[in-house]
FIZA-366725 format. One record per residue (C-alpha): x, y, z; residue number from 0; residue in one letter. Coordinates in steps of 0.001 Angstrom, whole numbers, plus 500000, padded with zeros to 6 digits. Each point is the difference from the previous one (the first is absolute). Example, Ala and Ser with C-alpha at 12.3 -4.5 7.8 and 13.67 -1.06 7.14 Angstrom:
2
((512300 495500 507800) 0 'a')
((501370 503440 499340) 1 's')
//
This chain:
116
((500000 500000 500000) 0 'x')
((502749 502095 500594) 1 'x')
((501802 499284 496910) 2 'x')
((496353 501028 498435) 3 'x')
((499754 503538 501616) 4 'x')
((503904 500351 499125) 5 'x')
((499662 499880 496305) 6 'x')
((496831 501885 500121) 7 'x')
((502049 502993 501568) 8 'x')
((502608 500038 497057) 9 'x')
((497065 499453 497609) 10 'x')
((498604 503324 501078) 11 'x')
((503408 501587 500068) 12 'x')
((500751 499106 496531) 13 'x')
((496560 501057 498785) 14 'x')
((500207 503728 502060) 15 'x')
((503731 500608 498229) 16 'x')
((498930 498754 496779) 17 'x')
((497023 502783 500762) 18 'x')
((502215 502512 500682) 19 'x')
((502351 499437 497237) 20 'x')
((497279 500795 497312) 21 'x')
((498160 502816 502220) 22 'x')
((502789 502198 501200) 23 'x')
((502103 501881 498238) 24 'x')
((503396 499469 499777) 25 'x')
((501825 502825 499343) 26 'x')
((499158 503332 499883) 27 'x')
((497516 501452 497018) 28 'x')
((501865 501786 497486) 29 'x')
((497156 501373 498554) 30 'x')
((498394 502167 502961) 31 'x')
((499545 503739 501201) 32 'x')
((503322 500443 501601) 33 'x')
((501483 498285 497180) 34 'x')
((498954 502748 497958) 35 'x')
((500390 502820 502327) 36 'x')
((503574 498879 500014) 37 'x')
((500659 501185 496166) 38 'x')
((500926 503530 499888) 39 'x')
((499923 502402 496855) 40 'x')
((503071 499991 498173) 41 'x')
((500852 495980 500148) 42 'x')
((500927 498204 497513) 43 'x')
((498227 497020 498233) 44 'x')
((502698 497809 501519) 45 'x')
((499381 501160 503357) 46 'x')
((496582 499858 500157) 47 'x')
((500642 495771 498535) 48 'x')
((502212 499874 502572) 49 'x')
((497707 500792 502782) 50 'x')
((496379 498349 498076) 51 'x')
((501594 497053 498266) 52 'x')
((499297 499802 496099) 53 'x')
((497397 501355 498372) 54 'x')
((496761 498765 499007) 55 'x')
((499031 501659 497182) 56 'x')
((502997 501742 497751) 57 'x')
((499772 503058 497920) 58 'x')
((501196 498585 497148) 59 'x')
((502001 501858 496608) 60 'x')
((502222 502258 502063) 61 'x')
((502937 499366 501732) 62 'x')
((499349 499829 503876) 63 'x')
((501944 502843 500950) 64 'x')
((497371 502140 498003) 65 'x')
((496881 497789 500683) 66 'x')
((496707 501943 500957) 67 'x')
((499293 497617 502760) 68 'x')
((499595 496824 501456) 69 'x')
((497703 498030 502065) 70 'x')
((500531 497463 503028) 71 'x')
((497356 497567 500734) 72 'x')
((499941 497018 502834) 73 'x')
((497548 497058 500129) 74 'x')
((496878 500811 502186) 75 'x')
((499725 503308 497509) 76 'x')
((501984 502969 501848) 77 'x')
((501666 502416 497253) 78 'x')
((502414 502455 500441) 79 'x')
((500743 502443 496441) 80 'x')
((503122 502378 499762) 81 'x')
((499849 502202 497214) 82 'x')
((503977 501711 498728) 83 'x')
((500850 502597 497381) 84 'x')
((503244 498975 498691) 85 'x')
((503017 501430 502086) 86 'x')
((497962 501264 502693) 87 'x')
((499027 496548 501064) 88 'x')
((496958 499517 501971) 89 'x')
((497627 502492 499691) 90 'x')
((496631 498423 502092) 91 'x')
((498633 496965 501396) 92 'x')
((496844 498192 500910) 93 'x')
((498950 497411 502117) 94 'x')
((497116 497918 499991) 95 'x')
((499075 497606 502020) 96 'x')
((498284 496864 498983) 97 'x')
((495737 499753 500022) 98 'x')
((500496 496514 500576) 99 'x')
((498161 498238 503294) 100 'x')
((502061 498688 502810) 101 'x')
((498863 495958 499131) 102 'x')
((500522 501185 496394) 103 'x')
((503796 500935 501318) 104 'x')
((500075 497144 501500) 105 'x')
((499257 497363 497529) 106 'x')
((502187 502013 497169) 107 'x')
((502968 499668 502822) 108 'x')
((499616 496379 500140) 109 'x')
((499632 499678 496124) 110 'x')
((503483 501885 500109) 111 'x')
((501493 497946 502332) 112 'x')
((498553 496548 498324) 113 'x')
((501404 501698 496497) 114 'x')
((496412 498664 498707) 115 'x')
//
């Protein structure tokens, strides 16, 4: 009986860790608001991919150093646009957060995790 009860216990302890794998976050959102509010005017494309990641969506036919823009996107829907004018970098920035429910967040976590 005790044996019983035993693997019971690690049952459960498996299951609440697998939980918490595909619930929690791991590491820190790159797309949020103090993401953003970290850019300041005058970066550079490469600094602001240094600090979001790669883009999402590319303004293609220029050469990034003169690109109009770019846009950072993560999976539950938050987005975060810089707009630049050529040498003078960054010239604005938006973010949104997503419209997405919290079980809706939840289940497109998991489907991240899972890599379904």
């Amino acid at each position: 009986m005790k044996r019983r009860w035993l693997l019971l216990f690690a049952v459960c302890v498996v299951a609440v860790l697998g939980a918490v794998w595909l619930l929690v976050p791991l590491d820190a959102p790159r797309i949020s608001q103090a993401n953003c509010d970290k850019i300041q005017l005058g970066w550079t494309p490469a600094q602001v991919e240094d600090l979001l990641g790669e883009e999402s969506d590319l303004y293609y036919g220029e050469p990034a150093w003169r690109k109009s823009g770019g846009l950072w996107d993560d999976d539950v829907g938050n987005v975060i646009v810089v707009s630049f004018n050529g040498a003078s970098g960054v010239t604005g920035k938006k973010f949104t957060a997503t419209r997405m429910s919290f079980w809706d967040q939840m289940k497109q976590r998991i489907k991240s995790r899972l890599r379904l």
